[in-house]
MARVO-640343 format. One record per residue: residue in one letter; y, x, z of N, C-alpha, C, O, CB in turn. Coordinates in steps of 0.2 Angstrom, whole numbers, plus 5000, padded with zeros to 4 digits. Glycine has a CB too. Layout:
# MARVO-640343
AYXZYXZYXZYXZYXZ...
//
This chain:
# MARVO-640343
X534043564695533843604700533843574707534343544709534243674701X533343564710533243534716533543564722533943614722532443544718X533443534728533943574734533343614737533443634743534543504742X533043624735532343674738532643734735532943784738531443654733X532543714727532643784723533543824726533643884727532643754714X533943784726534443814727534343844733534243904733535043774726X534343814740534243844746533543914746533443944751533943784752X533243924740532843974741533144014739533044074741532243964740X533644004733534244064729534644084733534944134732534544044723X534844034737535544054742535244104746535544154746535844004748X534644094750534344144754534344214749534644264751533644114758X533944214744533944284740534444304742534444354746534044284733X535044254737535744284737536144344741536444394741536244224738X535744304747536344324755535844394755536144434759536244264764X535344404753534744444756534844494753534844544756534044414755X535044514745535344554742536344584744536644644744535244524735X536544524745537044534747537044574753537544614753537244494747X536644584759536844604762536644684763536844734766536644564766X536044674757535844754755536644784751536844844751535144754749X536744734747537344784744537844824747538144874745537644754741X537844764752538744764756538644814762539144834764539044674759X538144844764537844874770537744934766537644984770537344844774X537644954761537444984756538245054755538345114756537244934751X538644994752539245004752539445024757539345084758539544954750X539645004761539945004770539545064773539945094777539644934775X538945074773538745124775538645124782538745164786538945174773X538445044784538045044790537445014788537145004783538244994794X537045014796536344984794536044944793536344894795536044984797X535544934790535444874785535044814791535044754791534744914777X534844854794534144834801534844774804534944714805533644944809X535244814806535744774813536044714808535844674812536644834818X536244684804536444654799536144594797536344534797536344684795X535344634795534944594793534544544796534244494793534744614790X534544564804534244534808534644454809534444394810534144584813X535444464810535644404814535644354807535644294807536544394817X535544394802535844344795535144304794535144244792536044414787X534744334795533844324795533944244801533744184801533244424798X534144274806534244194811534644134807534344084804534844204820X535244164807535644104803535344064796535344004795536344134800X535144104794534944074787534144024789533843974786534744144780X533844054793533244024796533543984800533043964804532644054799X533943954801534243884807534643844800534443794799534943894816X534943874797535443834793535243804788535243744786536043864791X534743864783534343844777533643804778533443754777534243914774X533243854782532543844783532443804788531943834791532043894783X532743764792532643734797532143744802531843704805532643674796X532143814804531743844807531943854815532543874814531543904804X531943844820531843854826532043914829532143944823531143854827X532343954833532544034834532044064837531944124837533244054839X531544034840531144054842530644074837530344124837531044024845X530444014832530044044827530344104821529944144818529843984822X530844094822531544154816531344224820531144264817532744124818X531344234827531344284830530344304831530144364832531844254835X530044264831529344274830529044294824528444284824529144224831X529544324817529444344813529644434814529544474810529744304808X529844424819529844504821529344564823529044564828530144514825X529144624818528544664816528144674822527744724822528644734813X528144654826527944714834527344754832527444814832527644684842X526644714828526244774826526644834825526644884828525844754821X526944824819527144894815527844914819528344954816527244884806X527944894823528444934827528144984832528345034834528844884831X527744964835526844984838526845044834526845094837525944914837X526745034828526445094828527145144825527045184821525745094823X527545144825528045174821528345224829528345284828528845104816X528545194835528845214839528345274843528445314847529145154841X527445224841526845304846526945354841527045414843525645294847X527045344834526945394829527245434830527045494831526945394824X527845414830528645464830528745474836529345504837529245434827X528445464842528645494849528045564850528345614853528545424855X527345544848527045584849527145654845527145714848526745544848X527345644838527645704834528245734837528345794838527945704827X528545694840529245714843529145774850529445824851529745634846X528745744852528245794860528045864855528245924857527145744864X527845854850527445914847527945964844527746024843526945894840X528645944841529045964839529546004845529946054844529245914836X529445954850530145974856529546034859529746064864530445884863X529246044858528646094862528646164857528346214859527646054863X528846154852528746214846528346214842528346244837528746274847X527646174844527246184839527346184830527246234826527046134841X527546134830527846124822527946174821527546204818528446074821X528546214823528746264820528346314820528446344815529346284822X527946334824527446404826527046374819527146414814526846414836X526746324817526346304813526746304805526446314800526046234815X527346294805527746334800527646404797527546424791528246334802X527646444804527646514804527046544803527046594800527746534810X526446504805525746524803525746524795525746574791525146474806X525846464794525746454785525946484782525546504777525946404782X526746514783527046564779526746654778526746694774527746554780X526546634786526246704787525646714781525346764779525946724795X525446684779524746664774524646684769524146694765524546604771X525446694768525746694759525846764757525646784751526646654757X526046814762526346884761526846884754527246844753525646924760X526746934750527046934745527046924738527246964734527146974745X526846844737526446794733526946754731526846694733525746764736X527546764726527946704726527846654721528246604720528646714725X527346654719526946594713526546544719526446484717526346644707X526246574724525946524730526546474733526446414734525846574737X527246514733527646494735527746394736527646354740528046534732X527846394730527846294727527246264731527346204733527646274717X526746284733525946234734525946284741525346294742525046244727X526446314746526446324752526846274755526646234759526646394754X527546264752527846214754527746154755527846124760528046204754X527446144746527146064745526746064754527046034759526246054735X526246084754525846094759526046074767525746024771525646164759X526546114768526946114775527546044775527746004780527446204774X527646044770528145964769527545904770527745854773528645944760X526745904766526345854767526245844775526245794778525645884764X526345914778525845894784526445904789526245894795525145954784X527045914788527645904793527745814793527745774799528345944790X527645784785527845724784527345694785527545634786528145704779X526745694786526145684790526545634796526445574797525845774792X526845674799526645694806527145644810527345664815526845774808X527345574808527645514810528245514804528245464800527945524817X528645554803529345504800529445584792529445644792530545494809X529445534788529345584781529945624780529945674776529245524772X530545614784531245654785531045724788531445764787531845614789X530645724791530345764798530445824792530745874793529445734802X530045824787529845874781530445904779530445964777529545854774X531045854780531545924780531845984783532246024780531945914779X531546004789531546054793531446114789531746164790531146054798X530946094784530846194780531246164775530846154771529746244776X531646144772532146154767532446214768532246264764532746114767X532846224772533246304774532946354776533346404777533646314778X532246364776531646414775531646424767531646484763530746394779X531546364765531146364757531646384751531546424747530846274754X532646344752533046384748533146464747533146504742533546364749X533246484754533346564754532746584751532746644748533346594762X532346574751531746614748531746594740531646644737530946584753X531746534737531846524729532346584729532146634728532146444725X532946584730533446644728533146704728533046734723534046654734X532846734734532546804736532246804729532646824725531946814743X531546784728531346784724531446744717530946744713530846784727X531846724715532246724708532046674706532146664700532146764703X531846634709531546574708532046494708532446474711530946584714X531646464701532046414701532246344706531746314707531946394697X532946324709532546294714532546234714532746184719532646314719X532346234708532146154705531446144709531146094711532046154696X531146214707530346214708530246184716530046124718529946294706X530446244720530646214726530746154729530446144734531046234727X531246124726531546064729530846004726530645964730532446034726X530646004720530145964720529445994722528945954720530245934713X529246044725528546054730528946024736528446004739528146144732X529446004739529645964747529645914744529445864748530445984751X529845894737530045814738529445774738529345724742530545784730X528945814734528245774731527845764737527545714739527745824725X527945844740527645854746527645834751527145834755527645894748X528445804754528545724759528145684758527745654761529145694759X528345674750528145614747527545584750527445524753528145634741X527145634748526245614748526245604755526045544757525645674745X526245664762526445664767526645614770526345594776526645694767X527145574768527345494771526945444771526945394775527845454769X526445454766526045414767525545394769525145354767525945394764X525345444773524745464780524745414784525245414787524945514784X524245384785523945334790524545344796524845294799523145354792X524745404798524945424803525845434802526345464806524445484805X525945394796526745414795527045364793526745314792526845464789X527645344792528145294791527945234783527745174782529145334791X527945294778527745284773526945214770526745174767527645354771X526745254775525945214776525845174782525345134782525445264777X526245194787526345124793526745064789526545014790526945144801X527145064786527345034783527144974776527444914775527645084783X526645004772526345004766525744954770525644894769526145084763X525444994773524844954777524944914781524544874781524445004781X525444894784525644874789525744794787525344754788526344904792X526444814782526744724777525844704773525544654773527744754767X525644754772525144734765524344694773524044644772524744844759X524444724777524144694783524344614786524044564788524244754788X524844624787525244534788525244484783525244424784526144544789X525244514776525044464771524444464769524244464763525444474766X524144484774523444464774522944494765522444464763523544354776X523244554762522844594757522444634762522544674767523444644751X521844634759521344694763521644764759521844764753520344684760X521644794762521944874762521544954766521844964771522744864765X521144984763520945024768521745084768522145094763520145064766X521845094774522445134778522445204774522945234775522245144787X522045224770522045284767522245284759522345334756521445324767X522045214757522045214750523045244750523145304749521745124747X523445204751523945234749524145324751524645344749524245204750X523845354754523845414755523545454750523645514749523645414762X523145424748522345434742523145434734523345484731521445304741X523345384734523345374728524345424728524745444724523045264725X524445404734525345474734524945534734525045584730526045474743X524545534736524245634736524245654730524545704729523545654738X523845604723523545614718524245614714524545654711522845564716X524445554716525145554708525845624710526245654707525945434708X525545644716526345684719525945764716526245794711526545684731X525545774719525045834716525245864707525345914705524345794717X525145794705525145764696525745794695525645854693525345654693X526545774697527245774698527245864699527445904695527645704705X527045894703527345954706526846014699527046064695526945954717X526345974699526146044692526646024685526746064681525046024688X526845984686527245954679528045984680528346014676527245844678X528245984686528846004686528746104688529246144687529245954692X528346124689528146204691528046234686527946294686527646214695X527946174680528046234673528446204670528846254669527446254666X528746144669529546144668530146184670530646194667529746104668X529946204677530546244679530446304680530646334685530846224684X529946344674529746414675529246424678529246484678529946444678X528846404680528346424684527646454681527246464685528146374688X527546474674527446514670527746594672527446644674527646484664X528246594672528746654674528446664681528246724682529646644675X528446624684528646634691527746674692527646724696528846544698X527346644688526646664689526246724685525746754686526246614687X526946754681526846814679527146884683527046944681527046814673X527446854687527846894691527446924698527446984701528446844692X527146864700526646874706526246924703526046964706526246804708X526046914696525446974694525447014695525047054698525346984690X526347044691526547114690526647124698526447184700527247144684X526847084703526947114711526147134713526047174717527247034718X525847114709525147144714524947174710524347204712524447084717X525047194706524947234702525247334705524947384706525347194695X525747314707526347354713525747364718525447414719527247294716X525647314721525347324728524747364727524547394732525047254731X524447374721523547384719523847454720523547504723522947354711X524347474717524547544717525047604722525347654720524747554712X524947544729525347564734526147554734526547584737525147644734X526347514731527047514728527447464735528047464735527047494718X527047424739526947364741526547354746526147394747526947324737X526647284749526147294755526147274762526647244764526047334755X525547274765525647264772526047324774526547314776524847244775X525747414772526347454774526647494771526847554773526247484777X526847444764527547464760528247444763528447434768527547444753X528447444756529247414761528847344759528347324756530347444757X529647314761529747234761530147204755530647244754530147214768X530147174753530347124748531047064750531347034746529747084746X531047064756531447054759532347074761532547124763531147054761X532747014759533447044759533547004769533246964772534046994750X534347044771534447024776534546964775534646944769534847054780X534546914781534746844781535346824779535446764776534546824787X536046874783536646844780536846844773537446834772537046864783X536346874768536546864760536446814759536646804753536246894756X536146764762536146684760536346634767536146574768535246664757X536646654769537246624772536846574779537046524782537546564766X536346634782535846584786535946614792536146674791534946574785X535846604800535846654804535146654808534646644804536346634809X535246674817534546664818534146604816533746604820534346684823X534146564812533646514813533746454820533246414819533146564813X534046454824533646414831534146364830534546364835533446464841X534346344827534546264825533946234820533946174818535346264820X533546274820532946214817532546204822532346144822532446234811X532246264828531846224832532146184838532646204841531246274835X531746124839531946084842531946094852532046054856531446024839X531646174852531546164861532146264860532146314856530146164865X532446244867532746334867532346384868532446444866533246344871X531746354873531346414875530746434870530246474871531046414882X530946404863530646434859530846504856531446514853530646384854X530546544856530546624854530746634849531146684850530046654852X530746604842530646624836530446564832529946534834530246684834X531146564826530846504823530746534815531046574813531246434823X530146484811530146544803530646554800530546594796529746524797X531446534800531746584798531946644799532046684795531946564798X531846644808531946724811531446744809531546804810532046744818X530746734806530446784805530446794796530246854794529746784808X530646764792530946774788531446804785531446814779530946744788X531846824789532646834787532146944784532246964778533546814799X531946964787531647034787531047034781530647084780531447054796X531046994779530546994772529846924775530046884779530047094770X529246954772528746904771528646924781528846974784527946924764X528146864782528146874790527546904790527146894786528146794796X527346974795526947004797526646994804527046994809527147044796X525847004805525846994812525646924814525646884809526547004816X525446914820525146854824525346814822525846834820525146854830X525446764822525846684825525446684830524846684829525846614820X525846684839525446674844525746614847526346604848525446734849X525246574847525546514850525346514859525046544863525046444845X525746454861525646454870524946394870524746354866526546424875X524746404876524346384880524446284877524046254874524646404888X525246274879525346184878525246194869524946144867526346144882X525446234864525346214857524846224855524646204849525646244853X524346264859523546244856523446174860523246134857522846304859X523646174864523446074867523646024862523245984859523946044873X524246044860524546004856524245984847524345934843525146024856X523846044846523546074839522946004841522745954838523246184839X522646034847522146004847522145904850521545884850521846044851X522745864852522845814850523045794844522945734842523045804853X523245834842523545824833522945794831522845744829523745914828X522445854830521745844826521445794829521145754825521345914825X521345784838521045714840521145644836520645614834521445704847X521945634837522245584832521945564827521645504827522645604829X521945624820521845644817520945604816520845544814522045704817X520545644819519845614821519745544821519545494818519645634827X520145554828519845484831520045394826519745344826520245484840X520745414822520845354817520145374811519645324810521745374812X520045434808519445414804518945414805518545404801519445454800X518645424811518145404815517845334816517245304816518345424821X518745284816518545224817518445194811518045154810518945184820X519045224806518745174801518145194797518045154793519145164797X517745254798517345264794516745224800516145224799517245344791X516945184806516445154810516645084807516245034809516445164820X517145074803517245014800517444954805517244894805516745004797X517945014810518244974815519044984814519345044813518045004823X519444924814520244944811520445004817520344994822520844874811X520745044815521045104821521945084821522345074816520945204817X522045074827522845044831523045124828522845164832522945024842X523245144825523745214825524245224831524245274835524245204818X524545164831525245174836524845164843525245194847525845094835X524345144846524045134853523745214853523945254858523445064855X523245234848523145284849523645344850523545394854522745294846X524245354845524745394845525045384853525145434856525145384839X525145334855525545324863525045364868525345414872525545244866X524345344867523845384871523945454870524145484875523045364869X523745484864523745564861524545584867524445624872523945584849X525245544867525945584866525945554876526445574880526845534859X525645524877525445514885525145594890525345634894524845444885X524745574885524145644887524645704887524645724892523445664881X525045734881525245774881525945784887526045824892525445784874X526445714885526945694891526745734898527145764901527045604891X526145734899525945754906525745804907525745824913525545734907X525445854901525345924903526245954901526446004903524645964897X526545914899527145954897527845904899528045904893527145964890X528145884903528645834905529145844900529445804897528845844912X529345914902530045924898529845884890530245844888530346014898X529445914888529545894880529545824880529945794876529045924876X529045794884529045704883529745684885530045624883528345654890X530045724889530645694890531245704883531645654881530845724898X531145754881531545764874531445734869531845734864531545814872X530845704870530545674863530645614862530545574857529645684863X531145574869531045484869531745484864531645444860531245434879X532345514863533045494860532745514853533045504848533845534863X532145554851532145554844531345534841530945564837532545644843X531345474844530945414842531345394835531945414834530945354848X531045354831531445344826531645264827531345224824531145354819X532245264832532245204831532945164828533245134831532045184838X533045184822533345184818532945154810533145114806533745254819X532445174810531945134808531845074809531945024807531445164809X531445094816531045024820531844974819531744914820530745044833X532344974818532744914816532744894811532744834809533244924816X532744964806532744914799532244904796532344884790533144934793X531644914797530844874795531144804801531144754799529744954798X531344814808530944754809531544674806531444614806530544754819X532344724804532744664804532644644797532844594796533444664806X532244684793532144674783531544614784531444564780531744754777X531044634789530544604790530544544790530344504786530244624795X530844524797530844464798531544414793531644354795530944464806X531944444789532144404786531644384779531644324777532744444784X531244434778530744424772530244374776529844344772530344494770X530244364782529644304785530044234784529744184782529444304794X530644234784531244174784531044174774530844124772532244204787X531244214771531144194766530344164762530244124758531544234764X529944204765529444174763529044114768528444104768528944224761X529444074772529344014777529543964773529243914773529844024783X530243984767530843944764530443934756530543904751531643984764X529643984757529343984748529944044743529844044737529443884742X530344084746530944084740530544154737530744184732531844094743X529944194742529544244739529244224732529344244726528944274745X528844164735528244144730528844144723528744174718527844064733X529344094724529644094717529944164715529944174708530344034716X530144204718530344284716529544314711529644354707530544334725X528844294714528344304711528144264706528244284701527944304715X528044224707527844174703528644184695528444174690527844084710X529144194696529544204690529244284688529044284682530544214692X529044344691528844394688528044364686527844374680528844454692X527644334690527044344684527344284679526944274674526044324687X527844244678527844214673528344254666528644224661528044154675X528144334668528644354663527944364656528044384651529244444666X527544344657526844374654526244384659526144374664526944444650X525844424654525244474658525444484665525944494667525044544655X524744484668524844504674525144584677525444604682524144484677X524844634672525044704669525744714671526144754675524844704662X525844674665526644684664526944654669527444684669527044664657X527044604674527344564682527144624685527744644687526844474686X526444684687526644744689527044774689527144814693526544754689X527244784682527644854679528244834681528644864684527644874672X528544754678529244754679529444764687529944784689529544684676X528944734692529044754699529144814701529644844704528644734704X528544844698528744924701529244974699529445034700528144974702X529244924692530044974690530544954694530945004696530344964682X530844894696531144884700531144894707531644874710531144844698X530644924710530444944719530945024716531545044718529244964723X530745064711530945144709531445144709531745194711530745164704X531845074704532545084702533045104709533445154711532844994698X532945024712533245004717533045064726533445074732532844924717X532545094725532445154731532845204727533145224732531545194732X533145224723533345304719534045274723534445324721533245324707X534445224728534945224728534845184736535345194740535345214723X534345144738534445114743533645174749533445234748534344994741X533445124753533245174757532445114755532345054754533745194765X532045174756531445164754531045114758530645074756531245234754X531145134764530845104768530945024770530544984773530945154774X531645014767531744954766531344914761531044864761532344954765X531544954757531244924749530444904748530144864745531344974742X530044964752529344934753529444884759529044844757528744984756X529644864764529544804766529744744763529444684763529744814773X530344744760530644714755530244684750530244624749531144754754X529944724746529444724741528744704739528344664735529444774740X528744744743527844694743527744654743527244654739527444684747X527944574749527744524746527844504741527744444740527744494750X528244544736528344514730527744514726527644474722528844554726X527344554728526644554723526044514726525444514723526344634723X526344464732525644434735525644374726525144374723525744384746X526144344724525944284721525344314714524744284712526944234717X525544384711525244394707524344424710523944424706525744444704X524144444719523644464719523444384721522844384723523544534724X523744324722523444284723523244244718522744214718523844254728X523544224712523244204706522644254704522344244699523644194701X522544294707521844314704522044404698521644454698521444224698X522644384696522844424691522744494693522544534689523544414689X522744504698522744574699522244604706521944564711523644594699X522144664706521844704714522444714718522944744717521544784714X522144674724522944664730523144774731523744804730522444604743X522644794733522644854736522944894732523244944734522144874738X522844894722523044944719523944924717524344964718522544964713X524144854715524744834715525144874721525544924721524644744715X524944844726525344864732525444944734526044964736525144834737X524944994732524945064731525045074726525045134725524545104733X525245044720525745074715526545054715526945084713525445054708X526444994718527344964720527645034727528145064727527244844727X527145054731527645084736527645174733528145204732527145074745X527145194731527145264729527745264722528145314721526145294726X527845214718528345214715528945204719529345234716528245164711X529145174724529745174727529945244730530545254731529745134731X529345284732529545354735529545404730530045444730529045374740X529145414725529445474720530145474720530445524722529245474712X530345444718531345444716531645464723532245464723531745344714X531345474726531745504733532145564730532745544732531245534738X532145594729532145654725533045664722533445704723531645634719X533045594719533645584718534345624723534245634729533745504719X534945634721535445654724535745604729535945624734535745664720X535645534727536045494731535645484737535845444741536345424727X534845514738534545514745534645554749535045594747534045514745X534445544754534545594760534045654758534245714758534445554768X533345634756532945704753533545734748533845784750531945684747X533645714743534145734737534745774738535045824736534445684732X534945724742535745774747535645824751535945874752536145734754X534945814755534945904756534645944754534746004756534745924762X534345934748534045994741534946034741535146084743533745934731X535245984735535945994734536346024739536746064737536245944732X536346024746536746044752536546104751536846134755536746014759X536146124749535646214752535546264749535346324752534846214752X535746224740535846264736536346314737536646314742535846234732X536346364732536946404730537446374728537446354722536746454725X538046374732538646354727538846324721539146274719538746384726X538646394718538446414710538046354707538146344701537946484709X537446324710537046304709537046234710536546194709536546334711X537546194713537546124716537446074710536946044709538246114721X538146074705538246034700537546034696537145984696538946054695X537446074694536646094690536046044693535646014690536346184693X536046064700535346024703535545964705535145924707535146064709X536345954704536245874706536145854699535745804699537045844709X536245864693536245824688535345824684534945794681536945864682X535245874687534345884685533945824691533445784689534045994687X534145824698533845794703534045714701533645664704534145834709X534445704699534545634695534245614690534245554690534945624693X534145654685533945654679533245644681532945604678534145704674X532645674686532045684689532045614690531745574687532045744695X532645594696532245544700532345494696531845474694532445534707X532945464693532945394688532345414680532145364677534145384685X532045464679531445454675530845444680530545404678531245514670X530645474685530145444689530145374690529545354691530345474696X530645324689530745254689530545234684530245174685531345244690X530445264678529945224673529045264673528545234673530345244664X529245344674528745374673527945344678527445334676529045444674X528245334685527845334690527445254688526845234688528245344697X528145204686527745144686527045144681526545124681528145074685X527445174675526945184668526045224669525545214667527645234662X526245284673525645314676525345274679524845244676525545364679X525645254686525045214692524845144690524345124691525245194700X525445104688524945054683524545054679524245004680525045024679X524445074676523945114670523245124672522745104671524145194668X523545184677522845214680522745154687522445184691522845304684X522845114688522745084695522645014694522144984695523345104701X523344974690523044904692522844874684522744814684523544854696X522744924678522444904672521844874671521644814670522544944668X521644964674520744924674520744854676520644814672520044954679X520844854684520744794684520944734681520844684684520744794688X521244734676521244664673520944664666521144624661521844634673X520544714665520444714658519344694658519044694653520744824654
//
């Protein structure tokens, strides 16, 4: 073994190690990884600090910090939550809707800069599986799936992220395809688990309820279906919304049955509605003009504009930027530029496609992105990950764009898992009664998603193309 090869294993070495040991320790992987990323690029790769430090994301720091500042204005203003409130108002007394309201509301919360953001309706969504008898298995996988896909919105961590690394290593990638291809497999996951976990019952049940309703039994002015709020251990609700002079958040209108009545939003949340959708526009606007759209310049612009009609909220919105993130994308980052400076990527590739077929060098990676997310943190592992697949789209073996949206939507299904922060607060929310149960099922979910997910989206995504 050459002193190449060893100095590119050492750097591995240190590179896992520091995931492990920070892992263990239960600090940040980002503050860590960054000095370790200098040292080993001056001591191993005889690189420069200046060039060591010139491996740091700003693009995608650019866009991580407009994204998540701008939702943060929209959140600290109430919107979010009034738009919670509407959705649920939609449903009335339909608990078979229930699973594909939340999926919905977690898409388009996690949408909205940082895929965690989706857990605000957790403690809307458990009280309500109880009310209505419902398993809350079903439940926890319409939020999990439903972040899921949601994160990977042009306009979210999942897909800043995905697009971002797959953008620096120079793979052409349109900004939606991974948003395209998490919608479709999460969508897949949520009908598959909504009849495993009853959801047959749950849709016979909605029947005989309207069945009730057709004969006055129910209703807009029957009684309510609704139990008080302190039978499931919740109060008013205003520890979820993020501003005080917010009125009412959907659990207070919840706590008294299905919500009735208006959702009246203010003057600044229709503003905000309508920079939302600006955003929204104005990224698919560009790229259907077949002009790249800056996510992050436009999001600063949209959370500028708003900052101004509304001070206070821009001012609440700056400490819950995610910049707890913006560390560990950019200190994984630039350790992964040291390492592929040193080649030690290319041999980490270059050993998977030499396990066989180019097929199977996919599969064993993305079984390995799933394994390794169901316990470390996701966001690491797609920056982490990805360039593992440049050696295989660069021999030719494979489509740069479907490998890499099957490596990252495989690392986020297993979220799910208990040992995540999505998985720990499923289990936190539950009934008592119900913890040991959902932790052993929510594990059993997420570590088969680790085989299941790579086996579907390879299949369907990067097969064709090599057949």
């Amino acid at each position: 073994m050459d002193e190449t090869v060893t100095f590119q294993l050492t750097a591995l070495t240190v590179f896992i190690a520091v995931f492990a040991i920070c892992s263990w320790r239960g600090v940040h992987i980002g503050i860590f990884m960054f000095p370790a990323a200098c040292a080993i690029g001056i001591w191993l790769a005889s690189m420069s600090l200046e060039d060591v430090v010139a491996g740091f994301p700003i693009d995608i720091l650019v866009l991580l910090v407009g994204v998540t500042y701008f939702f943060s204005v929209a959140r600290s203003n109430g919107t979010i939550d009034r738009l919670v409130d509407y959705a649920l108002s939609r449903v009335g007394n339909k608990p078979a809707l229930l699973p594909l309201v939340f999926f919905l509301l977690s898409l388009g919360i996690g949408a909205m800069g940082s895929p965690l953001a989706s857990l605000v309706v957790v403690p809307i969504a458990m009280p309500l599986a109880r009310r209505y008898k419902m398993d809350p298995m079903v439940m926890a996988l319409a939020m999990g799936t439903g972040g899921s896909a949601g994160a990977f919105a042009p306009t979210s961590l999942f897909g800043i992220v995905t697009y971002g690394t797959a953008r620096e290593a120079d793979i052409a990638i349109n900004p939606f395809a991974p948003f395209g291809v998490a919608l479709g497999m999460n969508l897949l996951l949520l009908v598959c688990g909504f009849f495993i976990f009853g959801g047959a019952k749950l849709i016979r049940e909605t029947l005989s309820r309207e069945s009730l309703d057709s004969i006055g039994g129910t209703g807009a002015g029957g009684r309510s279906y609704g139990l008080p709020g302190e039978r499931y251990g919740i109060g008013s609700g205003t520890e979820l919304s993020s501003s005080p002079d917010h009125e009412a958040t959907a659990v207070d209108t919840l706590v008294d049955g299905p919500p009735r009545g208006k959702t009246i939003f203010t003057g600044t949340q229709v503003f905000t509605i309508a920079c939302i959708i600006g955003l929204v526009v104005a990224v698919i606007g560009l790229a259907i003009a077949g002009k790249e759209p800056d996510i992050g310049v436009l999001a600063f612009a949209f959370g500028a504009i708003l900052t101004f009609v509304d001070p206070a909220s821009g001012k609440k919105a700056i400490p819950q930027i995610d910049w707890s993130t913006v560390l560990l994308v950019g200190g994984i980052i630039t350790y992964v530029g040291v390492l592929e400076h040193m080649g030690a990527v290319d041999l980490l590739g270059d050993g998977a496609a030499s396990i066989g077929t180019p097929i199977i060098a996919a599969l064993v990676i993305c079984i390995i992105g799933g394994v390794v997310s169901a316990f470390a943190s996701t966001t690491g592992i797609l920056a982490a990950l990805v360039p593992l697949a440049l050696p295989l789209v660069a021999n030719g073996g494979v489509t740069g764009w479907t490998v890499i949206c099957a490596l990252a939507v495989c690392s986020s299904i297993v979220d799910v898992s208990p040992f995540s922060t999505v998985g720990a607060t499923f289990v936190a929310t539950v009934e008592e009664s119900q913890r040991e149960r959902m932790t052993k099922l929510l594990l059993r979910w997420g570590l088969s998603m680790a085989i299941v997910g790579p086996v579907v989206l390879v299949g369907a995504l990067v097969l064709p193309g090599t057949l």
